[in-house]
C-alpha positions in Angstrom: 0.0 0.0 0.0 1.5 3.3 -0.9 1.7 6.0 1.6 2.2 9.5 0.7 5.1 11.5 2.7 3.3 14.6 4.6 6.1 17.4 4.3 4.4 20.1 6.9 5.0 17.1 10.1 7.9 15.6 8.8 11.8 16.3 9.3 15.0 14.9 8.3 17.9 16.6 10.8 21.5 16.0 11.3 24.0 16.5 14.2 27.6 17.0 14.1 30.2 18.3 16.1 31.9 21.5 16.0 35.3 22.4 17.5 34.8 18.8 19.6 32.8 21.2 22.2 29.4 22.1 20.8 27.0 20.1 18.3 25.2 22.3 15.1 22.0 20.7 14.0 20.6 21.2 10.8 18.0 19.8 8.5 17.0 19.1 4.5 14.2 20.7 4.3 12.6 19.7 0.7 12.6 15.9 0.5 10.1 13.3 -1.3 9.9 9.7 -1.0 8.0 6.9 -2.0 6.8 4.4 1.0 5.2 0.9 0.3 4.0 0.1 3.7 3.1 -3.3 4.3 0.6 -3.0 7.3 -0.5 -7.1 7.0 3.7 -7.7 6.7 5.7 -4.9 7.5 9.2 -7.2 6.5 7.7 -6.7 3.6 7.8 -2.5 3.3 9.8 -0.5 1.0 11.5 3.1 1.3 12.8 5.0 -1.4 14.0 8.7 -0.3 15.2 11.6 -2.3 16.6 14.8 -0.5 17.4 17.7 -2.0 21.2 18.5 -0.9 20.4 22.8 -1.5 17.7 22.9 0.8 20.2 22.1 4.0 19.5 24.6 6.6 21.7 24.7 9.3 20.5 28.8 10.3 23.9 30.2 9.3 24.1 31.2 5.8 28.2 31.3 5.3 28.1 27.6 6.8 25.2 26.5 4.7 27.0 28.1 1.9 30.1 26.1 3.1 28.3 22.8 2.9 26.9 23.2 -0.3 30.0 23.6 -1.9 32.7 21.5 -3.3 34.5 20.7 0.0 31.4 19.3 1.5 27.8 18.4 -0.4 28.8 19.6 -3.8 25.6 20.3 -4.6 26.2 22.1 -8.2 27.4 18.7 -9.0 25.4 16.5 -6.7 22.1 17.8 -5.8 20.3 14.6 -4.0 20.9 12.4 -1.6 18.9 9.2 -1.6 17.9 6.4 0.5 16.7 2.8 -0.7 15.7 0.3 1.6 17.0 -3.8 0.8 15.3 -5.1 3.7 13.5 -4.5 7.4 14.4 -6.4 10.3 11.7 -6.6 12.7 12.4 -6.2 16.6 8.7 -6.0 17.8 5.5 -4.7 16.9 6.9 -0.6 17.3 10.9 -1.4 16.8 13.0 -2.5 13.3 15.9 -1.8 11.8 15.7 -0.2 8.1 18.9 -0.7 6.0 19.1 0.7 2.8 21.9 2.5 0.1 22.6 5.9 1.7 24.0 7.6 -2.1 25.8 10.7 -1.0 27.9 12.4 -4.0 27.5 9.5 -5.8 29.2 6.9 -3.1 26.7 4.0 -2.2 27.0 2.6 1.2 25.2 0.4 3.6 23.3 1.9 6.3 20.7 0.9 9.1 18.3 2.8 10.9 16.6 2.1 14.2 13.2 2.3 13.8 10.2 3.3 16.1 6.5 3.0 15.0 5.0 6.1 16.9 1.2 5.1 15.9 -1.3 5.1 13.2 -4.9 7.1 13.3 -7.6 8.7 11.3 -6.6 12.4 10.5 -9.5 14.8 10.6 -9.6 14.4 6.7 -10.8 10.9 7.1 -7.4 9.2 5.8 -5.0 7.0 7.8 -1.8 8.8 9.2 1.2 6.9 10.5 3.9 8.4 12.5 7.9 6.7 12.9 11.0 8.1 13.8 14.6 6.6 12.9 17.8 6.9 14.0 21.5 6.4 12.6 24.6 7.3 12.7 27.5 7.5 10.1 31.0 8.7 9.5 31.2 11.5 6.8 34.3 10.2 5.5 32.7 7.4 4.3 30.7 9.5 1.5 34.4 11.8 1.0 33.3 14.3 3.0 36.5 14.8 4.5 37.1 18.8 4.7 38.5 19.5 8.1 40.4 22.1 9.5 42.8 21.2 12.7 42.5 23.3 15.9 45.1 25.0 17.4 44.4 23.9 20.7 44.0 19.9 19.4 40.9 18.1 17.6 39.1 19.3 14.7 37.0 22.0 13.5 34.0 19.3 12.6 32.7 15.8 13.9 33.4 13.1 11.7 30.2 11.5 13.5 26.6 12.8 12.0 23.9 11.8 13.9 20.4 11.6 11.7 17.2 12.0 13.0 13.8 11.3 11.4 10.9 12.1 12.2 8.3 11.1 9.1 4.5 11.3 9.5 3.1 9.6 6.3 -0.7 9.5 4.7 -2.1 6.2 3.5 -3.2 6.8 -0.2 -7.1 5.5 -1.0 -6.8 2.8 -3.1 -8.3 2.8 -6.8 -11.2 1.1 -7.3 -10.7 -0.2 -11.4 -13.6 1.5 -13.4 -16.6 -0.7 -14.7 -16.7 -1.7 -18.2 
């Protein structure tokens, strides 16, 4: 059953480190996605995500400026990331694990994200909403995002840990009834 992503309640944020002392959060904040949602079998579920690599916001505009260019995102060159699920591994009824190809300037690479069914209920609209949030975390320098700057005092300018944090409320899509002949 295909489920529509609802951008206005959704989020996809990231955390890293800066100067080893303080974390900067940002988020993307135009993404779309295509969500087969197996309520009967959720093993069986699919995720597709595209994110658009210029809509980072991180509320500074010289760092957001910074991490679309060439030493970070490249997004001239590379403007979406994407997500596709290979498989869900089911914990319990509310908990699995979601791993998928995380494509980040065009460098593929395994990732698995902890997964939390919030709930599912009847929207005011009268269609079926669905809330989950998921978890990872990766190394940058996985996807050659390597641009660092050493401190004076020791460390590094930026985290090579990113935390992501996903937050998705999706919208269950009426199913078409075939037309009479």
């Amino acid at each position: 059953m295909s489920w529509n992503i609802d951008p206005a309640h959704s989020e996809i944020q990231f955390v890293a480190r800066h100067m080893m002392i303080s974390k900067v959060r940002g988020q993307f904040e135009k993404f779309t996605g295509t969500i087969n949602l197996d309520e009967n079998n959720p093993a069986n579920t699919t995720v597709e995500i595209q994110i658009e690599t210029n809509s980072l916001n991180t509320r500074e505009a010289k760092r957001d400026g910074h991490l679309r260019s060439p030493d970070f995102f490249n997004a001239e060159v590379y403007p979406h990331l994407t997500f596709k699920s290979s498989r869900v591994e089911l914990i319990d009824p509310q908990h699995a694990r979601l791993v998928g190809d995380l494509t980040i300037r065009d460098i593929t690479r395994q990732v698995t994200l902890d997964v939390e069914h919030i709930g599912m209920v009847k929207n005011p609209w009268g269609l079926i909403s669905s809330g989950f949030t998921a978890t990872t975390k990766i190394n940058r320098k996985d996807w050659g995002l390597t641009w660092n700057m050493v401190l004076e005092s020791g460390g590094f300018l930026v985290g090579d840990e990113i935390e992501i944090n996903i937050e998705l409320e999706l919208v269950k899509q009426p199913e078409v009834q075939p037309a009479a002949a």
